[in-house]
N, C-alpha and C positions, 0 to 999 in steps of 0.2 A: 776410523775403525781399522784395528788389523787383528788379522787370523794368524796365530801361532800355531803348530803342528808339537806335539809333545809323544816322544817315541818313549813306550812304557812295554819294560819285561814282567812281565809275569811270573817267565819261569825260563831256566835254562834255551829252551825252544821255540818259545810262544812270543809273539810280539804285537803288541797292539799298535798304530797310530790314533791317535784321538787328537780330534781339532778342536781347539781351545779359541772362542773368542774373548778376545777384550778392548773397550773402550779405552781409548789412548786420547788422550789430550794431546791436541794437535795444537796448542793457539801458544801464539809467543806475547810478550808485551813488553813496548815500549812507553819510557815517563820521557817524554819532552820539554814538562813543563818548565816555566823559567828559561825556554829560549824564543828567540823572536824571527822571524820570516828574515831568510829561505832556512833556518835549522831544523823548524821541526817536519819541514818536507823533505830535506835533504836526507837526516836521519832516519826519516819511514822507506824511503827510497835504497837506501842501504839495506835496513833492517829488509827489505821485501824479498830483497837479492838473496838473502842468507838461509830464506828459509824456504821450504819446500813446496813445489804447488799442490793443491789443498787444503795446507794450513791457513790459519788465520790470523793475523795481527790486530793487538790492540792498543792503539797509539792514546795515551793520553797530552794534553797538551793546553796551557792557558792562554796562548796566542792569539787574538780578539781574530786577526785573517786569516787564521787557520782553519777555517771550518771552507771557506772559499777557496784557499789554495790545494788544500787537499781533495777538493772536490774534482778541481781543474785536472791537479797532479793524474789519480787514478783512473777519472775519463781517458787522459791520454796514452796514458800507459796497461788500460787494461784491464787494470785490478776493479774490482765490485767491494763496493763499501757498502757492506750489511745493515750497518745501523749507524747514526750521529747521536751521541745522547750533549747537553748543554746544561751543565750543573746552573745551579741561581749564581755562584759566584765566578760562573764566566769559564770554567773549564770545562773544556772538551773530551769526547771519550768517542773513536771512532774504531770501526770493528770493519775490518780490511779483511776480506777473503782472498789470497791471490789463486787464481783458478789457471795463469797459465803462465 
C-alpha cells in the first residue's frame, strides 16, 4: 500500500492537502518454465535482488526439483515463501515474499 499526498488549489489563496490512498501492486513474476536446476533458482535469486523488500515474487517453473531447491534456496537466504501451488501437469507456482 502507498499513501500519496495530492496538493489541490482551490482558489488563488487557499490550499488544501488531501491524502490519497491507493493499493499498488507490489508482486513481480517470473516464468522459469522450461529450465532445469540450478536456472530456475539462480533466476529467482536475481529476480529477488531487483526488487524491493515488501514485494513479492512469483516464480513459475516446471522443474520436477524445484519445489526442493527453492525451498532450501529461501530458507537460506531469508526469504518466506507464502504459498507452493503443484498444477496436475507438474508445474509449479511459488509466491516469494522478500521481507528483508
Amino acid at each position: 500500500m502507498m499513501i500519496l499526498l495530492e496538493l489541490i488549489f482551490t482558489s488563488q489563496n487557499e490550499r488544501y492537502i488531501k491524502l490519497k490512498e491507493w493499493n499498488v501492486d507490489m508482486t513481480e513474476e517470473l516464468d522459469a518454465r522450461g529450465l532445469f536446476c540450478p536456472e530456475p533458482v539462480f533466476k529467482t535469486g536475481v529476480k529477488l535482488k531487483e526488487i524491493d523488500v515488501g514485494e513479492t515474487l512469483v516464480v513459475k517453473t516446471d522443474d520436477p526439483s524445484s519445489k526442493g531447491d527453492m525451498e532450501i534456496y529461501c530458507n537460506k537466504q531469508g526469504y518466506e515463501i507464502e504459498n507452493i501451488e503443484e498444477s496436475e501437469d507438474g508445474e509449479y507456482t511459488f509466491t516469494i515474499h522478500k521481507s528483508k
